[in-house]
C-alpha positions in Angstrom: 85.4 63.3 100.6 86.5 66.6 99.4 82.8 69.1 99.5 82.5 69.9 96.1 82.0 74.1 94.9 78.3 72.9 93.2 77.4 70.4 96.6 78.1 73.7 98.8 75.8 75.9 96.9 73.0 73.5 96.6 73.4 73.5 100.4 72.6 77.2 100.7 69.9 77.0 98.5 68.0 74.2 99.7 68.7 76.1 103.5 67.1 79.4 102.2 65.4 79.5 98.9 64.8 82.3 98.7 68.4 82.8 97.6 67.9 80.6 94.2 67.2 83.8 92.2 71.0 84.9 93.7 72.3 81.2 92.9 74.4 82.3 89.8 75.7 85.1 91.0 77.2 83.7 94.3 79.3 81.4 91.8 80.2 84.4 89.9 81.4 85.6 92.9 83.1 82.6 93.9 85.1 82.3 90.7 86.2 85.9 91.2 87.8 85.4 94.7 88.8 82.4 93.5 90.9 83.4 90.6 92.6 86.3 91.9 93.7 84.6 95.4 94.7 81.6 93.1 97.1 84.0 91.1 98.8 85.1 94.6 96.0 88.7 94.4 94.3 90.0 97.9 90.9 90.0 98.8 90.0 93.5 100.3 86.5 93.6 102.8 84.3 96.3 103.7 80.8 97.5 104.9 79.2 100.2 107.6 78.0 99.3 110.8 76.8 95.6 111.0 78.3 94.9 107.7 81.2 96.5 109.0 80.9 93.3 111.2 80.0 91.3 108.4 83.5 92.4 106.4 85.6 91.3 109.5 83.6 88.0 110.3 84.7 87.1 106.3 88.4 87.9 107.5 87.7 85.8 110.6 87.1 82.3 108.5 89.6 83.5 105.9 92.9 84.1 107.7 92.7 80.6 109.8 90.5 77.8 110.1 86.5 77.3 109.3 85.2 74.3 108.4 88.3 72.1 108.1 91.8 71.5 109.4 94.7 74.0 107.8 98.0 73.1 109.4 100.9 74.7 108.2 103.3 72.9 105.4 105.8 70.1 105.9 108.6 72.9 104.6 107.1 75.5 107.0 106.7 73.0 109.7 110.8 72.5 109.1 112.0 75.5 109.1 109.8 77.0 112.5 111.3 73.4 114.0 115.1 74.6 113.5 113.9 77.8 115.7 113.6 76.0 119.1 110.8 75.6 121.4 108.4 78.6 120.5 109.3 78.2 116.6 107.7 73.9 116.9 104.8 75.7 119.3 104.4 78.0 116.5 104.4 74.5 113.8 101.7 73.0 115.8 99.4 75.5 116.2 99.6 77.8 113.5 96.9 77.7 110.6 97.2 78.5 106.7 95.8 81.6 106.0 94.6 83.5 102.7 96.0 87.1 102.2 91.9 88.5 102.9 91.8 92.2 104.7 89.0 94.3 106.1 89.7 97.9 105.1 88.0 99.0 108.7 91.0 97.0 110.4 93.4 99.9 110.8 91.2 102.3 113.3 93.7 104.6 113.5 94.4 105.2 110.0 90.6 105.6 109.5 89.9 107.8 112.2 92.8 110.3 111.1 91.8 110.6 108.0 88.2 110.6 109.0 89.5 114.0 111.3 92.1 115.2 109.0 90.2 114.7 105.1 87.0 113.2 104.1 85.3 111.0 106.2 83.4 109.6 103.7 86.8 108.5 101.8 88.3 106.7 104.5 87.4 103.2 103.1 88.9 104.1 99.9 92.5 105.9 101.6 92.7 102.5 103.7 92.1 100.9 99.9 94.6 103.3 97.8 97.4 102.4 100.4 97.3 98.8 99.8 95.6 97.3 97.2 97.2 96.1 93.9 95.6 95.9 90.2 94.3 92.0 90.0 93.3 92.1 93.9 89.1 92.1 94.6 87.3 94.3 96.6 84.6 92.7 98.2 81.8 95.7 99.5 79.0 95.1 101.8 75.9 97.3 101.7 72.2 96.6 102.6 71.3 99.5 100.8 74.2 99.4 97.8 74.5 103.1 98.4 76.6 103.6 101.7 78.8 106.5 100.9 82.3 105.5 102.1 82.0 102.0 100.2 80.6 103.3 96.8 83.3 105.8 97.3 86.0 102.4 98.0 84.2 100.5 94.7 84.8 103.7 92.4 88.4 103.8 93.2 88.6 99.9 93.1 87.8 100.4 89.2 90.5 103.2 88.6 93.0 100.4 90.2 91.9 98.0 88.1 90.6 95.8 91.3 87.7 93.3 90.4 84.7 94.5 92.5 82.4 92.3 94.2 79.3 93.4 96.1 76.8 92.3 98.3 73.7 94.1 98.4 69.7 94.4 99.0 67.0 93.6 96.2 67.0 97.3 95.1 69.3 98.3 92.5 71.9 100.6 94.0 75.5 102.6 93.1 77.2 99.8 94.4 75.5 97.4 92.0 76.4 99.8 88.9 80.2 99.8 90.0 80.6 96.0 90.6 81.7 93.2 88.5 79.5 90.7 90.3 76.2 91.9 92.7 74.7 89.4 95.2 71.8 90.9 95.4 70.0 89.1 98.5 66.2 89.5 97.9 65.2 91.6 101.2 65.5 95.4 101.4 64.8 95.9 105.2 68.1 96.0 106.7 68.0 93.3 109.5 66.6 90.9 107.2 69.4 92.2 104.2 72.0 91.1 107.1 70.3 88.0 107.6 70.3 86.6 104.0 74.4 88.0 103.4 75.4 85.7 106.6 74.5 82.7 104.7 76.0 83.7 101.4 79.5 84.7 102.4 79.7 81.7 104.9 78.6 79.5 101.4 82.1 81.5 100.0 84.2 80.8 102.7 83.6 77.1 102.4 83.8 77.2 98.6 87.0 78.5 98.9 88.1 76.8 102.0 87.5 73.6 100.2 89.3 74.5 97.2 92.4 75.6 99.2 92.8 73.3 101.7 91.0 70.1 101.2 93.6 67.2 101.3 
């Protein structure tokens, strides 16, 4: 039986309370990602240090399997058959994916224009060179003030990108910028870490479910 969006959230909650205050706002958040990668939009990821980590472990269960099996289609399956031996290799073992991005992917770009411009801007460069009105940015900050991703959120809402973030209890830049703040109720930064694992796993399921369930 297909795991329902409302079954998944009650999961998280009844694993760490301490998130019910954040309960409506990881749906809010949900229904964001949701709607724009529904309408064919990108989901953009990105954070310092270990939510740097945190960005690229959301990419991780995004752009191939989590939970649940995500073969490719019967049309794509036909088509990579007609291609020979490595095209039905590539039919068995490839996975659907969903168009989600960490801006920190391209280290190359970021550490040119970290040498060449503004270091601090480098989130939001990788950001201006892709990103399309419609497509989310989804920032991760224990504090809700690192530099390079407040920087990212500001130009997010000149695009016209819905902004998502996830944050500590204290109010923060980030939180003023965003559309929807998960704001996890810890402000240490190991223990901010600890509570965004659980809530952006809880995302990746809601929308794995909703994608891929058959």
């Amino acid at each position: 039986m297909k795991p329902s969006t409302e079954e998944i959230l009650n999961t998280l909650i009844e694993r760490y309370p301490a998130l019910s205050a954040a309960k409506e706002y990881v749906l809010e958040a949900y229904k964001a990602l949701y709607d724009a990668l529904y309408e064919g939009h990108a989901v953009y990821t990105c954070g310092n240090g270990g939510s740097d980590a945190d960005a690229r472990h959301i990419v991780g269960e995004l752009r191939k399997s989590f939970r649940i099996p995500r073969p490719v289609t019967d049309d794509m399956r036909d088509k990579l058959s007609l291609l020979g031996e490595d095209g039905e290799y590539l039919a068995e073992h490839l996975e659907r994916a969903l168009p989600v991005f960490c801006l920190n992917e391209n280290s190359s770009l970021i550490s040119a224009y970290e040498n060449d411009a503004a270091p601090d801007a480098a989130l939001a460069q990788s950001l201006f060179g892709a990103a399309k009105q419609g497509d989310v940015l989804l920032a991760i900050s224990t504090s809700g003030n690192s530099r390079n991703c407040v920087l990212a959120a500001t130009l997010a809402k000149a695009m016209g990108l819905v902004t998502v973030s996830l944050t500590g209890a204290k109010p923060s830049k980030l939180s003023e910028l965003s559309d929807v703040t998960i704001a996890v109720p810890e402000t240490e930064t190991y223990k901010v870490q600890e509570m965004h694992l659980p809530v952006y796993h809880a995302l990746c399921a809601m929308l794995e479910s909703e994608f891929y369930y058959e």
